[in-house]
C-alpha positions as CSV (number, residue, x, y, z in Angstrom):
1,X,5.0,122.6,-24.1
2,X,8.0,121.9,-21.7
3,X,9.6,124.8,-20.5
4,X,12.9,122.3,-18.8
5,X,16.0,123.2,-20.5
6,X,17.0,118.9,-20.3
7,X,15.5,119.2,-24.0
8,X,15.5,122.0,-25.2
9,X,17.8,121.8,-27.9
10,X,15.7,118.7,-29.2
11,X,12.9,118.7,-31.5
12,X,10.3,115.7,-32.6
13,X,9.6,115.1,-36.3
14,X,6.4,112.7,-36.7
15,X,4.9,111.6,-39.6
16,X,1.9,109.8,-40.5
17,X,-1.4,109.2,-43.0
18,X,-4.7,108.2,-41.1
19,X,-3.2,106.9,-38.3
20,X,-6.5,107.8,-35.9
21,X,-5.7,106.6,-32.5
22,X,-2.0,105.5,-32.8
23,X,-1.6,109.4,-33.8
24,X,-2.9,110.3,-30.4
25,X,-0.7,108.0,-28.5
26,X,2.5,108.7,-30.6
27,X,1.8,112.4,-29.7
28,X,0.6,112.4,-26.3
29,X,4.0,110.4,-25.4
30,X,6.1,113.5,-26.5
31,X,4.7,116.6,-26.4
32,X,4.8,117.7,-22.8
33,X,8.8,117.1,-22.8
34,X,9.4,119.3,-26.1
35,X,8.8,122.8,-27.0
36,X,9.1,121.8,-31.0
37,X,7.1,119.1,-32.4
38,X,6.4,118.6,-36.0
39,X,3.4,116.3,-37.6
40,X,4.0,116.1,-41.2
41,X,0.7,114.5,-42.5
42,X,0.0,113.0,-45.9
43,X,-3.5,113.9,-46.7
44,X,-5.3,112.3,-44.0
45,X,-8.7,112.2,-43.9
46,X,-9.8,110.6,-40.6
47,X,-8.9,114.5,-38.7
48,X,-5.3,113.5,-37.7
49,X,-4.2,117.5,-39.4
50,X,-6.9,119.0,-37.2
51,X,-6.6,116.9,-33.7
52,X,-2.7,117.5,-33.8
53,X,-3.2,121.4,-34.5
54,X,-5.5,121.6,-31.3
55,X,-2.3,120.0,-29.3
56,X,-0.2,122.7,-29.9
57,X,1.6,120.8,-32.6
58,X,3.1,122.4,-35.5
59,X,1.5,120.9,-38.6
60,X,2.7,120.6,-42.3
61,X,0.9,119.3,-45.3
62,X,2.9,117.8,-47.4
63,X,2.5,118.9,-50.7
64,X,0.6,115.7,-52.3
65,X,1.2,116.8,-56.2
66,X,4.2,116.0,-55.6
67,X,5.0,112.1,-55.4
68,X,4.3,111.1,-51.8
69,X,7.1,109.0,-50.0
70,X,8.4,108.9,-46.2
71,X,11.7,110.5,-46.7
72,X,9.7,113.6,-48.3
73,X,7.7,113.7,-45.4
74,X,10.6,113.4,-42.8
75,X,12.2,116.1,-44.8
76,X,9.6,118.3,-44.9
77,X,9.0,118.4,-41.1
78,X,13.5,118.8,-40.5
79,X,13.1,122.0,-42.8
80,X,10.2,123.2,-40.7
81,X,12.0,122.2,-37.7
82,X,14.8,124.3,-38.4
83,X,12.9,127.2,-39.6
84,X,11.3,127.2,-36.2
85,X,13.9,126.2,-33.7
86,X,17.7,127.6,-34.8
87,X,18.8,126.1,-31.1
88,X,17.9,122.4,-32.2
89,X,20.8,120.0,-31.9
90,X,18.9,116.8,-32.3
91,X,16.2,115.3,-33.9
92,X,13.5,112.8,-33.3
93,X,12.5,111.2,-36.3
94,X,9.1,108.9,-35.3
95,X,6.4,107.7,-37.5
96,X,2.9,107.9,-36.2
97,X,1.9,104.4,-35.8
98,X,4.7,104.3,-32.9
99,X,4.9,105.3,-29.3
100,X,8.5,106.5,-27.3
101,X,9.4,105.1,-24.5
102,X,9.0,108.1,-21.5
103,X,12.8,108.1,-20.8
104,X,13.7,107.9,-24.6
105,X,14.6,111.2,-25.4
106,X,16.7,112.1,-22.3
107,X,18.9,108.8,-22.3
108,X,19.0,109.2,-26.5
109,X,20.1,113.1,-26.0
110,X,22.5,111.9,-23.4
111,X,24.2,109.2,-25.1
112,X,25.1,111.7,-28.0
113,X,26.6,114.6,-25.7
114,X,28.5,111.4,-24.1
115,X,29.5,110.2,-27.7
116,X,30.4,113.4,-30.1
117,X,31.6,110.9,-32.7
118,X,28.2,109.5,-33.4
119,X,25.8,110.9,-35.4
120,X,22.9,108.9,-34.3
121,X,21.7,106.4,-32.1
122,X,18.3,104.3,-31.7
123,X,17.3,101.6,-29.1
124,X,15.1,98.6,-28.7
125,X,12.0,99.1,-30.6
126,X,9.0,96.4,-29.8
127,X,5.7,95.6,-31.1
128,X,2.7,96.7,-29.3
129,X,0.5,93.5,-29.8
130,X,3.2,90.7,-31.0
131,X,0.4,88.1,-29.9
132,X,-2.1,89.9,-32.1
133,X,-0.9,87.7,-35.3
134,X,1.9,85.5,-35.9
135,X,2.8,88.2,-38.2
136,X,3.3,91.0,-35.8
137,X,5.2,88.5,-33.7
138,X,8.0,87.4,-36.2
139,X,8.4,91.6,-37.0
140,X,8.8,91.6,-33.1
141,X,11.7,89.3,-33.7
142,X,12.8,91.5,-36.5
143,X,13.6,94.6,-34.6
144,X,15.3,92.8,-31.4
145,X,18.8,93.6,-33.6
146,X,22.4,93.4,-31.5
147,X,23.2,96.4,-29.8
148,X,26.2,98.3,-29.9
149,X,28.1,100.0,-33.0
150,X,26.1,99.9,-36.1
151,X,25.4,100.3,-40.0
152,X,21.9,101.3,-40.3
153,X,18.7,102.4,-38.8
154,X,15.3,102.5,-39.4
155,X,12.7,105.1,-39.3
156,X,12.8,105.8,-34.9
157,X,16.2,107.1,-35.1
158,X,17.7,110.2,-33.0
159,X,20.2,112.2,-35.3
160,X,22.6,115.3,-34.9
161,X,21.1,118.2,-36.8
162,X,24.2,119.1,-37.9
163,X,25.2,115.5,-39.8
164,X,21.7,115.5,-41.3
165,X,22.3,118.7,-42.6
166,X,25.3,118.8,-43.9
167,X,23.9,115.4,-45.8
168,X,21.3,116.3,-47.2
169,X,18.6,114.4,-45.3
170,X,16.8,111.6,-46.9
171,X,16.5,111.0,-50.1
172,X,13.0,112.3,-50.9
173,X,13.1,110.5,-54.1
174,X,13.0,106.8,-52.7
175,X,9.8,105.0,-51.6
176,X,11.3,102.6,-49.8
177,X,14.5,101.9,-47.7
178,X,15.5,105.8,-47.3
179,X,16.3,105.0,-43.9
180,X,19.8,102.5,-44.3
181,X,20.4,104.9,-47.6
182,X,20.9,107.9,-44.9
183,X,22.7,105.8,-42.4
184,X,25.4,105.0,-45.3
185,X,25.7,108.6,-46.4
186,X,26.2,109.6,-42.5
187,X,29.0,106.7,-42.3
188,X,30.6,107.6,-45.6
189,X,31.0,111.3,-43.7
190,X,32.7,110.1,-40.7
191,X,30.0,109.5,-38.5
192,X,29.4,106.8,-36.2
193,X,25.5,105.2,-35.3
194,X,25.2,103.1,-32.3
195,X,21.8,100.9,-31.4
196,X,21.9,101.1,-27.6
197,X,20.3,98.9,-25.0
198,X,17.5,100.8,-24.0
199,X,13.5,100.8,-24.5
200,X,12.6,103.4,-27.3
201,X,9.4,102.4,-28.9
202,X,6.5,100.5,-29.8
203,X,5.5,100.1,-32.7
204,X,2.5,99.0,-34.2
205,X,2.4,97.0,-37.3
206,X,-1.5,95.5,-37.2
207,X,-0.5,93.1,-39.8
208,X,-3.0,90.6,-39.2
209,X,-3.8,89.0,-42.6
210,X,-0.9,87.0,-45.4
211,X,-1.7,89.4,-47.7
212,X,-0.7,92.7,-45.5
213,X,2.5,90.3,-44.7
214,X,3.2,89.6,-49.0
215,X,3.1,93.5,-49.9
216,X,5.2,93.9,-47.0
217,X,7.6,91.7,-48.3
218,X,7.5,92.4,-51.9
219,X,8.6,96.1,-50.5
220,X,11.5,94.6,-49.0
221,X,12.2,92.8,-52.1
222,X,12.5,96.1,-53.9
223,X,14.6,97.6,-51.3
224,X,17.0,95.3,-51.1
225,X,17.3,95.7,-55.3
226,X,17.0,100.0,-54.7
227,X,19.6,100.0,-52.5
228,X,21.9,97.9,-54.2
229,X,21.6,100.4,-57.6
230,X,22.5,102.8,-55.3
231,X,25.2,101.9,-52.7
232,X,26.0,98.0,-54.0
233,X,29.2,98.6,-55.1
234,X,32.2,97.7,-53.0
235,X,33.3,98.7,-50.4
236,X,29.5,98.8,-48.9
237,X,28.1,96.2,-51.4
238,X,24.4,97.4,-49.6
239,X,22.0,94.8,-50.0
240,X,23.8,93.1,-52.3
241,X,24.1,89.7,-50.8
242,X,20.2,90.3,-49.8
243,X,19.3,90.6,-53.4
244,X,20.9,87.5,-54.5
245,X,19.1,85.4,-51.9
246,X,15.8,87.2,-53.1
247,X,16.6,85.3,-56.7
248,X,18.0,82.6,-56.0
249,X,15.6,81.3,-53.8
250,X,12.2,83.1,-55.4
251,X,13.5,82.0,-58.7
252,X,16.3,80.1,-60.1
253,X,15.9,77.3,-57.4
254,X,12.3,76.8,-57.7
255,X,12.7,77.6,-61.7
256,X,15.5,74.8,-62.0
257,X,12.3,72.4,-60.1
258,X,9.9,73.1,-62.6
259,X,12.1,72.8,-65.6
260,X,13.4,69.5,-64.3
261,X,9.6,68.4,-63.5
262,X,8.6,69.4,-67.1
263,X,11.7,67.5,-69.1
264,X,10.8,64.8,-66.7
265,X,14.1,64.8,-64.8
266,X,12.1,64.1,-61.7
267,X,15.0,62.9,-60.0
268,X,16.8,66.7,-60.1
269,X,13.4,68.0,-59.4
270,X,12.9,66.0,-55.6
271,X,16.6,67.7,-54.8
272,X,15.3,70.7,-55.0
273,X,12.5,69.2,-53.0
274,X,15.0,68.4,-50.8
275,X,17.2,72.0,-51.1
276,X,14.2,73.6,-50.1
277,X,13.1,71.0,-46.9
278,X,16.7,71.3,-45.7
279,X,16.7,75.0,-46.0
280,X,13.7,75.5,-44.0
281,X,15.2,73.1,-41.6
282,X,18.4,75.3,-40.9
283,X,15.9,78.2,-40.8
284,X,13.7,76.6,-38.2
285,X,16.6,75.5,-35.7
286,X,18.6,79.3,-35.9
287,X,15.1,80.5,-35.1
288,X,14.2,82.0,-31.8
289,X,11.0,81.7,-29.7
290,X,9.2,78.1,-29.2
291,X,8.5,75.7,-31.3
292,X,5.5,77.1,-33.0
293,X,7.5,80.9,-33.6
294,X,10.2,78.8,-35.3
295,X,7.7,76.9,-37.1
296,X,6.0,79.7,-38.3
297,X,8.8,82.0,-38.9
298,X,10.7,79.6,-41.1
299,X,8.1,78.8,-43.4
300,X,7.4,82.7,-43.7
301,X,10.7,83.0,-44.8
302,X,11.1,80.8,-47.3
303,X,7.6,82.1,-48.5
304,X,8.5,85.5,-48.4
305,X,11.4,84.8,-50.7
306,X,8.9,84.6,-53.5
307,X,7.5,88.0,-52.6
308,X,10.7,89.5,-52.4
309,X,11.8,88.4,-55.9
310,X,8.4,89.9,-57.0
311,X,9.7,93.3,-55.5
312,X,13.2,92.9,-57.7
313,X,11.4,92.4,-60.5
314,X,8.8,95.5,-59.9
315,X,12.1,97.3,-59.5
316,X,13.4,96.2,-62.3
317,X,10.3,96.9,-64.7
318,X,10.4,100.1,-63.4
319,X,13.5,101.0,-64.4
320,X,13.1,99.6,-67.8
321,X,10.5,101.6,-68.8
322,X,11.8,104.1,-67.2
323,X,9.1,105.5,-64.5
324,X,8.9,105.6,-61.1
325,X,7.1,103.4,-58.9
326,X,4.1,104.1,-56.2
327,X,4.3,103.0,-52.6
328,X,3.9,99.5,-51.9
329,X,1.8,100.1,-49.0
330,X,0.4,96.9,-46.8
331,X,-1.8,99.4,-44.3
């Protein structure tokens, strides 16, 4: 491990299931800067537990009869974290599938001491192989958000020790969009989070087939309808507005189509027609990229409105009945 005192005071919380070579690279980026690095594995069975132990990387099982979610496992590897290093003042929360930029950690550690009123900050993740699909490119697009003061993060995020301690860290309960849910609870306590231009990551999706891309999307879809249960009243009104353009355009618009089609109101059921063409239209010139990205991305979108609106309803069933549901997993 690194013996400079520039990070001493910062420690690396990875997590990951199987992730074989991407493991390796995550790892390899890191641990010659920081003396405390934590894998948190999730019963892996490619030898991820054992390669990282032989790097002189602290390794935690998470505890698997227990329901398994990412905000378990990042918790898990903070409590471990502080149990090993009482001197850590940040932490770097990285899943394994990604890689941090070599200057990362310094300019990440930097900005905080420069900024005491934020609690965390992030930078410019990319994907490793955005030419690899069409699907890997438009979650390239994704993650280019604006830079400067923001509302959320996602799961490559730098945060004081302190703030995520005296919030309780994730919310080990939800099995998908823990990361905004922390970035609200940090706000609501007077912190500040700031996206800053600067290479942090890379990050490798592999999604390289529709139906890797739909699961992906239906987990957004019941995000978006978990995190308005939990924060979507005002002021915040979390994922609110996302929700509502998950049903209106997975459901009631295409529903209003059919119905029309089936009373044989067919002239009602070409304006939807229509709604939708002209929709896809307004999505395909705010698009970025050339003309095949915008292509591609728009029709995704509209498409991926039906998958989200399957996520609402799995959300919704859930509830109902009144159990909890599995990971929706697209890897």
């Amino acid at each position: 491990m690194n013996d400079s005192a520039g990070l001493m005071d910062v420690a690396l919380v990875v997590i990951g299931r199987n992730e074989g070579e991407r493991l390796r690279r995550c790892l390899g980026s890191v641990t010659s800067q920081l003396n405390v690095v934590v894998y948190v594995d999730s019963g892996s069975t490619d030898g991820s537990t054992e390669w990282a132990a032989g790097q002189d990387v602290d390794v935690v099982d998470l505890d698997l009869s227990k329901p398994f979610t990412a905000a378990r496992a990042r918790n898990a590897g903070a409590a471990r974290v502080f149990d090993l290093g009482s001197s850590v003042r940040y932490v770097q929360f990285v899943d394994g599938d990604c890689e941090l930029a070599p200057e990362w950690l310094d300019r990440a550690k930097a900005y905080l001491e420069l900024n005491p009123g934020f609690v965390a900050v992030c930078g410019r993740l990319r994907e490793r192989h955005p030419d690899r699909s069409i699907y890997n490119k438009i979650c390239d697009i994704e993650w280019d958000t604006p830079v400067g003061p923001a509302r959320y993060f996602g799961g490559i995020v730098m945060i004081r020790a302190i703030a995520f301690r005296e919030v309780g860290g994730f919310r080990g309960d939800l099995i998908a969009g823990e990361e905004p849910e922390l970035a609200i609870r940090l706000r609501k306590a007077g912190g500040l989070l700031c996206r800053i231009d600067f290479e942090m990551a890379l990050h490798d999706a592999d999604i390289t087939r529709f139906g890797q891309w739909w699961r992906r999307s239906v987990r957004a879809g019941y995000s978006y309808a978990l995190g308005a249960s939990i924060h979507g009243a005002p002021p915040e009104r979390h994922w609110v507005r996302e929700s509502r353009r998950s049903w209106t355009w997975g459901f009631f618009v295409p529903a209003l189509g059919i119905l029309s089609a089936l009373t044989e109101n067919f002239e009602f059921s070409i304006a939807v027609l229509f709604i939708f063409a002209f929709q896809w239209f307004l999505l395909f010139i705010r698009g970025r990229g050339d003309r095949r990205l915008r292509l591609a991305s728009a029709t995704f979108l509209i498409i991926g409105k039906f998958a989200e609106f399957t996520g609402q309803v799995r959300f919704l069933w859930y509830r109902l009945v009144r159990q909890k549901s599995g990971l929706i997993e697209y890897k």
